[in-house]
Biopython code that builds the backbone (N, CA, C, O; Angstrom):
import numpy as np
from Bio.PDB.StructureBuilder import StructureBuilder

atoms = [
    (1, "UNK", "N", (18.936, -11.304, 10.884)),
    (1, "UNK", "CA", (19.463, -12.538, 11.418)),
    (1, "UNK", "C", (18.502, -13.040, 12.485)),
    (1, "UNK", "O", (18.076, -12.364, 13.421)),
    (2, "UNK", "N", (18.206, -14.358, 12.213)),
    (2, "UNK", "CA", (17.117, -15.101, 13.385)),
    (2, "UNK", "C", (18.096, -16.047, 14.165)),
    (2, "UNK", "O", (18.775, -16.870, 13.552)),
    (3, "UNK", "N", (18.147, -15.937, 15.304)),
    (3, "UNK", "CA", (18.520, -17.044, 16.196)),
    (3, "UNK", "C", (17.800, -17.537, 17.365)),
    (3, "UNK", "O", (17.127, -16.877, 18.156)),
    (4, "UNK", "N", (18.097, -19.108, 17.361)),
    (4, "UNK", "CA", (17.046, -19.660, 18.480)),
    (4, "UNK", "C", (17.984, -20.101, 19.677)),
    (4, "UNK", "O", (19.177, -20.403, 19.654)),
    (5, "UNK", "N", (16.993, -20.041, 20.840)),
    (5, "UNK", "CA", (18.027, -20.330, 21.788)),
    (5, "UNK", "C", (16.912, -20.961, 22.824)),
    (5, "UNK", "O", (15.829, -20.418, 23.041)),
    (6, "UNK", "N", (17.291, -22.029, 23.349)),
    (6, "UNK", "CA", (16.462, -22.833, 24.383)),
    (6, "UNK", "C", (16.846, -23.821, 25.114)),
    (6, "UNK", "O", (17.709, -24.601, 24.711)),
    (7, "UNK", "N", (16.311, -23.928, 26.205)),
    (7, "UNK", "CA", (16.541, -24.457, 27.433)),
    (7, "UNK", "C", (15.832, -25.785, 27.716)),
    (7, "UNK", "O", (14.995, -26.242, 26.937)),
    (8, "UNK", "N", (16.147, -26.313, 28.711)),
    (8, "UNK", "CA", (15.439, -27.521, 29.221)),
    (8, "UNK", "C", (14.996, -26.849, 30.851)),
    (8, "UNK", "O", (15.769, -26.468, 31.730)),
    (9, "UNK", "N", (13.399, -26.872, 30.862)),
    (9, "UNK", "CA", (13.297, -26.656, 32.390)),
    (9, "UNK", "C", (12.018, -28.175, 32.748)),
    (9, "UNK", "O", (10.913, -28.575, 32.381)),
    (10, "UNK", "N", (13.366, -28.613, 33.883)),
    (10, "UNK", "CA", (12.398, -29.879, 34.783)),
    (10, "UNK", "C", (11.717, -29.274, 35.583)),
    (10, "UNK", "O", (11.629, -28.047, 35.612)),
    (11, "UNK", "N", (11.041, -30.192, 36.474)),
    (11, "UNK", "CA", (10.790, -29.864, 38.165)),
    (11, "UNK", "C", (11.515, -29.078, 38.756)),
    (11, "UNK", "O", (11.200, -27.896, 38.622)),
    (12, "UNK", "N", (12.753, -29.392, 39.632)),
    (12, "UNK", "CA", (13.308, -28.618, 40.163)),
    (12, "UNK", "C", (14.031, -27.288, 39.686)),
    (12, "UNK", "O", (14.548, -26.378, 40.334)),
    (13, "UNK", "N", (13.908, -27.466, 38.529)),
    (13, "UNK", "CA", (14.686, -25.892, 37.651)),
    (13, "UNK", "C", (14.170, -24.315, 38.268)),
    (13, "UNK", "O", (13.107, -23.943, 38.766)),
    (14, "UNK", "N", (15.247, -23.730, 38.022)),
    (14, "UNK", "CA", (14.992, -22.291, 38.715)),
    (14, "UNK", "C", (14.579, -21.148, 37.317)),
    (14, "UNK", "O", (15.479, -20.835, 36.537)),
    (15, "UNK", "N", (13.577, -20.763, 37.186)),
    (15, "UNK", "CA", (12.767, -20.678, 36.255)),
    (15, "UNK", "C", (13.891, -19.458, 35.242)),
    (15, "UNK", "O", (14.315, -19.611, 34.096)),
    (16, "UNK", "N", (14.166, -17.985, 36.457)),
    (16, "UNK", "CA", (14.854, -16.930, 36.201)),
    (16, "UNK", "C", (15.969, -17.832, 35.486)),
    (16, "UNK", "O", (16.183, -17.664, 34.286)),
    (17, "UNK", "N", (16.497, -18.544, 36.033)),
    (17, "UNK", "CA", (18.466, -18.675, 35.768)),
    (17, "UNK", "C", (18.032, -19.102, 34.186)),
    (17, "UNK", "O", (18.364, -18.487, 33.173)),
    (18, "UNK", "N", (16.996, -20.620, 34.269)),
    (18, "UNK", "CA", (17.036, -20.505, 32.807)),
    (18, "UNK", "C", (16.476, -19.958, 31.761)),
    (18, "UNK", "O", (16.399, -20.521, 30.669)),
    (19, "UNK", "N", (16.052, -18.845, 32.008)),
    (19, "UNK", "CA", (15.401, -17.416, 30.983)),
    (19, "UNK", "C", (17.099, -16.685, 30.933)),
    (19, "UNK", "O", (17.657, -16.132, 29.985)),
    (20, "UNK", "N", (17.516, -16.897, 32.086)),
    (20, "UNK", "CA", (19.179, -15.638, 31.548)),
    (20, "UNK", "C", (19.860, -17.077, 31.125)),
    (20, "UNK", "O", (20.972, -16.699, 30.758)),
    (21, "UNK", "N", (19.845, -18.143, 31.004)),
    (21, "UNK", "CA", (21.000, -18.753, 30.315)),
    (21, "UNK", "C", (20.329, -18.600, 29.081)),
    (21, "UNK", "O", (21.048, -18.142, 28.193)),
    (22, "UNK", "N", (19.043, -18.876, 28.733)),
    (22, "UNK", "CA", (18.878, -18.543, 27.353)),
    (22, "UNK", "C", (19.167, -17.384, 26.439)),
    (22, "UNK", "O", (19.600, -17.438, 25.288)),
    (23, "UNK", "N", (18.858, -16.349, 27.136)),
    (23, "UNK", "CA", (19.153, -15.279, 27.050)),
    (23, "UNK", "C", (20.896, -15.056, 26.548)),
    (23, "UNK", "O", (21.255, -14.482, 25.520)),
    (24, "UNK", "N", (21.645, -15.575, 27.414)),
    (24, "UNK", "CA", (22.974, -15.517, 27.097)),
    (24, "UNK", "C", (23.158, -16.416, 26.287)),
    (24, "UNK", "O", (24.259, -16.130, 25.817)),
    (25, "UNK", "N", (22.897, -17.107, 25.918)),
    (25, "UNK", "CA", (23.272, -18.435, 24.716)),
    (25, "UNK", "C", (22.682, -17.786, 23.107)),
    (25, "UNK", "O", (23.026, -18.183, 21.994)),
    (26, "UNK", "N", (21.892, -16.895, 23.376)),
    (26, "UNK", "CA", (21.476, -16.406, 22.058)),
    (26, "UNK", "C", (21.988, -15.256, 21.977)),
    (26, "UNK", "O", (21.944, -14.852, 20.815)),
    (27, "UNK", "N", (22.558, -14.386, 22.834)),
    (27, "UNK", "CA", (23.591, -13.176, 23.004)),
    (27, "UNK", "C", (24.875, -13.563, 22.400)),
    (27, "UNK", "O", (25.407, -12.891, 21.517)),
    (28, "UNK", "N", (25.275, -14.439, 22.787)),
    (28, "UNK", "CA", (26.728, -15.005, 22.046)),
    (28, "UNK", "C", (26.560, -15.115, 20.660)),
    (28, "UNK", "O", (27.216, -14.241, 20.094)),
    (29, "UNK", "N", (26.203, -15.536, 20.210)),
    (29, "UNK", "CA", (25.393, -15.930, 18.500)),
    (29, "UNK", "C", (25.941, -14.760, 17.973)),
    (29, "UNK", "O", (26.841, -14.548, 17.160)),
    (30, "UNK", "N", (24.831, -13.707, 18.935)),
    (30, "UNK", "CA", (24.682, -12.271, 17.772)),
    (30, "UNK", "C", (26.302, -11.714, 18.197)),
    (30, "UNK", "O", (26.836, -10.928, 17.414)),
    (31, "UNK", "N", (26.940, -12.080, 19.262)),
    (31, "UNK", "CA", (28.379, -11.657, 19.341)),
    (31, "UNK", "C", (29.529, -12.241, 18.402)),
    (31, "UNK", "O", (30.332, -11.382, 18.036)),
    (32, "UNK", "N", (29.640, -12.853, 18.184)),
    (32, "UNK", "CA", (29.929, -13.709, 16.922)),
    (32, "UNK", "C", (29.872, -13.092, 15.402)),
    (32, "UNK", "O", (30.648, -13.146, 14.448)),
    (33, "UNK", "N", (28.767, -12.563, 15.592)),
    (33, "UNK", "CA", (28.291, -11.958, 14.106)),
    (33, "UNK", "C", (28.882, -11.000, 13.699)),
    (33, "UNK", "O", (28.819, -10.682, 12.512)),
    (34, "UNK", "N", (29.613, -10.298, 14.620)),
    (34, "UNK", "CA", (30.305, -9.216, 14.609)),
    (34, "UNK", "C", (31.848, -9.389, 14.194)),
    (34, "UNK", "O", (32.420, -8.392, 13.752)),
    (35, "UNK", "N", (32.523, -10.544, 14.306)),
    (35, "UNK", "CA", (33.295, -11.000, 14.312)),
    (35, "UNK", "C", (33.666, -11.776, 12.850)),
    (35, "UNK", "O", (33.110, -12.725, 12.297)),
    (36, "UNK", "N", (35.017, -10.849, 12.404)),
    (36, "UNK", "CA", (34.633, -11.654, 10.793)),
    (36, "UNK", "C", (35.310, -13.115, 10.970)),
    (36, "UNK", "O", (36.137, -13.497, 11.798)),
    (37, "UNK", "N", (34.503, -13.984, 9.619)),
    (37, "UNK", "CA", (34.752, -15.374, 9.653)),
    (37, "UNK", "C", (36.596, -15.914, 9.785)),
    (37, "UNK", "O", (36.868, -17.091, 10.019)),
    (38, "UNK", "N", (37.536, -14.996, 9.620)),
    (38, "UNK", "CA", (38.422, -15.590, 9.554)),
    (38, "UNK", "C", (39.157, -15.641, 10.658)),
    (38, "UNK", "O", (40.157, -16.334, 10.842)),
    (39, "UNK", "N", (38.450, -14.610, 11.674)),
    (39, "UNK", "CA", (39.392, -14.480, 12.991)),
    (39, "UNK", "C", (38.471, -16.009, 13.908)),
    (39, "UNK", "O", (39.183, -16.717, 14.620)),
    (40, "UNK", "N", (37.251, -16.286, 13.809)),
    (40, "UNK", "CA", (36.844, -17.511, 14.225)),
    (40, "UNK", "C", (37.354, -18.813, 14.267)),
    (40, "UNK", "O", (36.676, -19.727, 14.736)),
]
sb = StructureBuilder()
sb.init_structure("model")
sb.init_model(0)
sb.init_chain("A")
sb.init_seg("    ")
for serial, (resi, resn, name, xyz) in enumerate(atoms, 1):
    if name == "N":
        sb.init_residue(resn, " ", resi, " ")
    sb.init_atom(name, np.array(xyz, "f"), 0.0, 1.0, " ", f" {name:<3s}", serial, name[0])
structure = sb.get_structure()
């Protein structure tokens, strides 16, 4: 399973936070996967 996950970083963006929101936005995905389609 491939999943993409990405961010928007401006100017003022805090570089860390959005490496762990990405991070968590593509964590959920694979949490999901685990989860069969009918309880979704």
């Amino acid at each position: 399973m491939y999943v993409q996950a990405g961010g928007g970083v401006v100017y003022d963006s805090n570089e860390e936070y959005e490496y762990n929101e990405t991070v968590n936005k593509s964590q959920a995905l694979f949490l999901l996967k685990k989860i069969p389609s009918r309880e979704i």
